[in-house]
C-alpha positions as CSV (number, residue, x, y, z in Angstrom):
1,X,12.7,-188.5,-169.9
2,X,11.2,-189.8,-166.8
3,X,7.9,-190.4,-166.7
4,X,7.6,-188.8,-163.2
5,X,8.7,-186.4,-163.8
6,X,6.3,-185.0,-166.2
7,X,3.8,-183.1,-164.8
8,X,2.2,-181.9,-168.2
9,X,2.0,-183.7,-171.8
10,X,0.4,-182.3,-174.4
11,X,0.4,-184.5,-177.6
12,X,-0.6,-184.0,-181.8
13,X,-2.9,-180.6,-180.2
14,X,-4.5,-179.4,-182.9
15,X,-7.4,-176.8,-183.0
16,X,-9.5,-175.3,-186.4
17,X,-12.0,-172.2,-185.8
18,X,-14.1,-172.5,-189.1
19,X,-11.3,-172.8,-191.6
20,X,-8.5,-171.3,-189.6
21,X,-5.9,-174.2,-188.3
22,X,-4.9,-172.0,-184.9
23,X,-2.7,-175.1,-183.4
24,X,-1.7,-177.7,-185.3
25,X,-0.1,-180.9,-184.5
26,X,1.7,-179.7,-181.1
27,X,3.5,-182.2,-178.4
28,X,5.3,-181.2,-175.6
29,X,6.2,-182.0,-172.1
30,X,6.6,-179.9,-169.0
31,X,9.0,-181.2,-166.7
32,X,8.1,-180.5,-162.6
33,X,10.5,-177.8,-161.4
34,X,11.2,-176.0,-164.5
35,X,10.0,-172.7,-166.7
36,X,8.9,-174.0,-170.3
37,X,8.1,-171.3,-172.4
38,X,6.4,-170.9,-175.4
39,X,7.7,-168.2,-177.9
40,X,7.1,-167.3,-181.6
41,X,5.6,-164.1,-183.8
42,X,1.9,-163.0,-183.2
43,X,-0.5,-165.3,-184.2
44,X,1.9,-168.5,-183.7
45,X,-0.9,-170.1,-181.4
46,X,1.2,-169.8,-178.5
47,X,-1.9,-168.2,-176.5
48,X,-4.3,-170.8,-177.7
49,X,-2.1,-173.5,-175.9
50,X,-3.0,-171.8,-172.8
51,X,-6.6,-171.5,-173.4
52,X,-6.2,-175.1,-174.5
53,X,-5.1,-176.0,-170.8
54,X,-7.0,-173.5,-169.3
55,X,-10.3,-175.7,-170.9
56,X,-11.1,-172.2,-172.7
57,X,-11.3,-174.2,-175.7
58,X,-11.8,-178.0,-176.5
59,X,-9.0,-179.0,-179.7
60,X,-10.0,-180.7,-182.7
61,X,-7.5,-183.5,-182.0
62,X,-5.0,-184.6,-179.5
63,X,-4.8,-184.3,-175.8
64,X,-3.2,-183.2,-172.6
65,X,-2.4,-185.6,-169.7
66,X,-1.7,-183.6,-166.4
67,X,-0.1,-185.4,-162.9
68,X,-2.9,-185.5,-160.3
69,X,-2.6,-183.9,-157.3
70,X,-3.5,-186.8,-155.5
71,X,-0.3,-188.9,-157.0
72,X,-3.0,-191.0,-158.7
73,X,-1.0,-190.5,-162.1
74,X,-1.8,-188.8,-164.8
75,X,-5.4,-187.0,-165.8
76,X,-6.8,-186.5,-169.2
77,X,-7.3,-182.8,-168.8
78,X,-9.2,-182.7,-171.9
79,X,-12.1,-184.1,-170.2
80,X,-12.2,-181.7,-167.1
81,X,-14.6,-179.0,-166.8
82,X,-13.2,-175.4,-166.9
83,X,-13.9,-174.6,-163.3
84,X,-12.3,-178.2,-162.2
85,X,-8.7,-176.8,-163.3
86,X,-8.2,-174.2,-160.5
87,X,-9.0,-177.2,-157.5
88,X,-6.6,-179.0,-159.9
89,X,-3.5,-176.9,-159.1
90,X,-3.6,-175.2,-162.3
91,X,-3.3,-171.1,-162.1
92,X,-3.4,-168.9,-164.5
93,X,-2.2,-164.9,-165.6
94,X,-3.7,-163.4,-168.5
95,X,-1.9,-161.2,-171.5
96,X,-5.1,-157.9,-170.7
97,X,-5.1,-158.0,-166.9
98,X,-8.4,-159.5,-165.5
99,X,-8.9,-158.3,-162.0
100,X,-11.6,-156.4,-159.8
101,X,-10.8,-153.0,-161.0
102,X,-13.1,-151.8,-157.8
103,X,-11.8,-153.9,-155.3
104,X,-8.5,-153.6,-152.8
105,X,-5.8,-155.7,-153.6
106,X,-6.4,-157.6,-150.6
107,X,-9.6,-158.6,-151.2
108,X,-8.2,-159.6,-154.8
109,X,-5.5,-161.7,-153.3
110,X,-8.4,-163.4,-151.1
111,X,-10.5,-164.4,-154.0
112,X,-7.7,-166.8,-155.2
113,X,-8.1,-169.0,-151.8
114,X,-11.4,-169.7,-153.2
115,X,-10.6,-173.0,-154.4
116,X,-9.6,-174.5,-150.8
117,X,-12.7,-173.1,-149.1
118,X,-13.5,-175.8,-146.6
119,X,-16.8,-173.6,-144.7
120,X,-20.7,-174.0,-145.3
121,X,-22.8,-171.5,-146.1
122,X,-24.3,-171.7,-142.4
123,X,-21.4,-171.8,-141.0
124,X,-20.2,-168.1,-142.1
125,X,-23.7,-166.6,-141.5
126,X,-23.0,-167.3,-137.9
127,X,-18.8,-166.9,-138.5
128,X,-18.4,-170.5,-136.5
129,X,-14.9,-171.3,-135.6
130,X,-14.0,-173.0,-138.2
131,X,-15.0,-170.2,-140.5
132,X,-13.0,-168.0,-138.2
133,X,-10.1,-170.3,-138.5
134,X,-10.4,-170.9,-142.3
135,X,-10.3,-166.3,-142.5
136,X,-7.1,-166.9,-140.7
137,X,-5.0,-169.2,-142.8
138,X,-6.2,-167.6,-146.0
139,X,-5.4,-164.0,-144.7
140,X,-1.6,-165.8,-143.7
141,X,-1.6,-166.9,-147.1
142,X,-2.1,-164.1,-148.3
143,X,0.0,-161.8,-146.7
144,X,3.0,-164.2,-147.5
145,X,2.4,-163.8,-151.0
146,X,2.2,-160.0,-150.6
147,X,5.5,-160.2,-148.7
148,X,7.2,-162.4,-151.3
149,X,6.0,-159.8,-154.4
150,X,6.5,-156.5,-152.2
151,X,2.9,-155.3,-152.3
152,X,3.1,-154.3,-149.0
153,X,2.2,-150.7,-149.9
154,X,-0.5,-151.5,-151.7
155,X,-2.2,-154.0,-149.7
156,X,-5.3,-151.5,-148.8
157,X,-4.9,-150.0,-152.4
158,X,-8.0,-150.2,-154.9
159,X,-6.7,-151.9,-158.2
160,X,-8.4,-148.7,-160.2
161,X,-5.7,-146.5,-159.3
162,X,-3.1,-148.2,-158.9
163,X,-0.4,-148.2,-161.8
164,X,0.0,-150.5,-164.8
165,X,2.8,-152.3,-163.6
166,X,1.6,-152.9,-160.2
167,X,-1.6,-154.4,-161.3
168,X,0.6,-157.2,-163.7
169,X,2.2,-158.1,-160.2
170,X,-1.3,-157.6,-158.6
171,X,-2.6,-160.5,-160.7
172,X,0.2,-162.7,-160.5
173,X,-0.1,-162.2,-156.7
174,X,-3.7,-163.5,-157.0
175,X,-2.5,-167.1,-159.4
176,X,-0.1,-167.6,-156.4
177,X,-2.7,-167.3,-153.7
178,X,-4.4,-170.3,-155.1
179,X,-1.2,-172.4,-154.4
180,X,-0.4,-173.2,-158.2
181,X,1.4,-176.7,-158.8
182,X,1.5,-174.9,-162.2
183,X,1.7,-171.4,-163.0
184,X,0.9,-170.0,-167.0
185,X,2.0,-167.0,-167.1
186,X,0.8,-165.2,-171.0
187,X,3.1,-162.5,-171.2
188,X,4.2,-161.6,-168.0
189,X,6.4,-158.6,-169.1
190,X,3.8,-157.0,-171.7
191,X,3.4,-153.0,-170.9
192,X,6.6,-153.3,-168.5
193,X,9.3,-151.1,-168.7
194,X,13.0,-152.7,-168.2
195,X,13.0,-152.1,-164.5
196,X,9.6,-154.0,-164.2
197,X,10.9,-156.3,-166.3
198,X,13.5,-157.4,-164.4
199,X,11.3,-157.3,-161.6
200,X,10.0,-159.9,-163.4
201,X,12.0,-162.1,-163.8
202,X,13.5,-161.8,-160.2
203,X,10.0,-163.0,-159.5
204,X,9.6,-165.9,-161.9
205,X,13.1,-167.6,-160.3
206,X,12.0,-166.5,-157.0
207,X,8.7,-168.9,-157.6
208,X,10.4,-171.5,-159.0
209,X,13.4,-171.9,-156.3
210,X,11.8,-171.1,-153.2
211,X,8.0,-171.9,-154.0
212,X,8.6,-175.1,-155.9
213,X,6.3,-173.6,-158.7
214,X,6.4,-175.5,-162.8
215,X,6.1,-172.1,-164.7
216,X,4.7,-172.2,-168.5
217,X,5.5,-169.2,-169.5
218,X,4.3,-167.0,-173.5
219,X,6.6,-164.4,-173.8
220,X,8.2,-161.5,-176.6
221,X,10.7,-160.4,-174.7
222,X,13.7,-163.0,-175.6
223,X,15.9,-161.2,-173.0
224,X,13.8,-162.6,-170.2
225,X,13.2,-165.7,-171.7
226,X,16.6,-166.3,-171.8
227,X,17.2,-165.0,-167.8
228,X,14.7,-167.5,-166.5
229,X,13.7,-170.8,-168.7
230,X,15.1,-174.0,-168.7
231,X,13.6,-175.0,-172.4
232,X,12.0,-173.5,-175.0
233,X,9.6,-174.4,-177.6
234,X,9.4,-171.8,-181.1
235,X,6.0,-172.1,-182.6
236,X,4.9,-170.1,-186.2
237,X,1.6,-170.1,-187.4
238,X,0.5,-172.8,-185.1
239,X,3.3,-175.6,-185.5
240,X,6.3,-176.3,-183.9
241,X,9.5,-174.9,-185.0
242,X,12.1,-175.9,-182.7
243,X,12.7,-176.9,-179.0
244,X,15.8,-177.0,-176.6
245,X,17.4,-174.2,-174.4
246,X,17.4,-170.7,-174.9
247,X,20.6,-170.3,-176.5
248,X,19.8,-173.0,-179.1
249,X,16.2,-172.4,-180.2
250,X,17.7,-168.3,-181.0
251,X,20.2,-170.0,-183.0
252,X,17.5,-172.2,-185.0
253,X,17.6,-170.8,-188.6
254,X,13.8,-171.6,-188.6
255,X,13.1,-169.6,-185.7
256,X,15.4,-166.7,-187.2
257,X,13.5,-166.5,-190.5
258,X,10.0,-166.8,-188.4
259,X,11.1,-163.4,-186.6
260,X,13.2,-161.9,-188.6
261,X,12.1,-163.2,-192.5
262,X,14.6,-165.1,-194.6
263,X,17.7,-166.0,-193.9
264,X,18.6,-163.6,-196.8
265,X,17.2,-161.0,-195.6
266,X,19.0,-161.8,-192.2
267,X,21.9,-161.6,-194.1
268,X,21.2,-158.4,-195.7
269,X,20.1,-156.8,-192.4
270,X,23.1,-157.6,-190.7
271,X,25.4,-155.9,-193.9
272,X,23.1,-153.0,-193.5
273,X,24.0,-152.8,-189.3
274,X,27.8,-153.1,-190.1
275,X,27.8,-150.4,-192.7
276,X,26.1,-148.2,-190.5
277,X,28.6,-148.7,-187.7
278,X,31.5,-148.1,-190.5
């Protein structure tokens, strides 16, 4: 692979909480322009990578190298401070839904431009015209987000009462407004029914294609996994599995046995289906 294009490396990541080995021993690259997705039963460490990115957590070992913004190469991510990632180009969507519950979806939307707030404190007491012109270009930003996502009808809409399924979009309307260079999105299709789900993924090649977005994706639901990534990487109880496309990690007989038990038992179920349809 070429080094440039790389725009995240994680190598040998490994994390213990008291005696419990969360991670352990996991390398991976993230090309620029792709969706790499993480997949594997509950408690496979998937969402631990992300909090690992995310500077949620330090790991025990190993580290992750992440391309500037700058082009200045590659930056030990490891060694950021949490609230550096954001200004680094690195958004985020969570698996419970963290927005301001009493707050429009507008002004949620707004609060992701905080990281390229150019204004003084002074200078919006007395709403100067560069503050004036900063409001501008964030509300554009904005509103071509809420274009792209169709939340026009809920633009003046307080997230409180506004439907489950809405408020998943809601939030990944607000990673977006931060102008990701890479988007995690933790189980974007958790509490969505199909429709929403294929919302979904609509969106997720919508912001690769036309915004240009790397997407690093945790997901359950194999049948979007397989619409939208380019590679996937099987985790089980914290270590890799298997890696490749779609079609080839499902075919892994680790990754079967890991979801579905033994590959006798795989066996067994699938005598037990054709019976039935007899």
């Amino acid at each position: 692979m070429n080094p440039e294009e790389v725009l995240l490396s994680a190598r040998n990541l490994s994390v213990r909480f008291g005696g419990v080995l969360a991670v352990n021993n996991v390398s991976f690259d993230v090309r620029r322009g792709e969706v790499f997705t993480l997949i594997g039963p509950n408690g496979a460490g998937k969402t631990t990578v992300f909090n690992l990115i995310s500077r949620i957590y330090t790991p025990t070992t190993g580290s992750i190298d992440y391309a500037a913004p700058n082009g200045g190469g590659m930056l030990r991510l490891t060694e950021q401070a949490p609230h550096q990632i954001a200004r680094l180009g690195i958004a985020r969507t969570f698996q419970n839904i963290e927005l301001f519950e009493h707050a429009t979806v507008l002004q949620n939307l707004l609060i992701g431009r905080h990281t390229h707030r150019r204004t003084g404190l002074w200078s919006e007491i007395f709403f100067t015209g560069k503050t004036r012109a900063a409001e501008i270009e964030a509300r554009e930003k904005v509103e071509r987000v809420i274009d792209l996502l169709d939340l026009q009808h809920h633009r003046e809409s307080m997230v409180a009462g506004l439907p489950y399924g809405v408020r998943k979009v809601v939030e990944l309307a607000r990673a977006l407004c931060t102008e990701p260079k890479l988007l995690l999105l933790d189980e974007p299709s958790s509490g969505l029914n199909v429709e929403e789900t294929e919302d979904m993924a609509f969106w997720i090649a919508d912001i690769k294609e036309e915004l240009g977005i790397t997407v690093l994706m945790v997901e359950h639901d194999m049948s979007l996994v397989s619409k939208v990534s380019d590679r996937v990487l099987a985790m089980s109880m914290g270590a890799e599995l298997a890696s490749g496309t779609p079609a080839e990690v499902q075919r892994d007989p680790g990754v079967i046995e890991a979801y579905l038990g033994s590959m006798d038992d795989v066996s067994n179920l699938r005598r037990e289906s054709r019976k039935e349809v007899a």
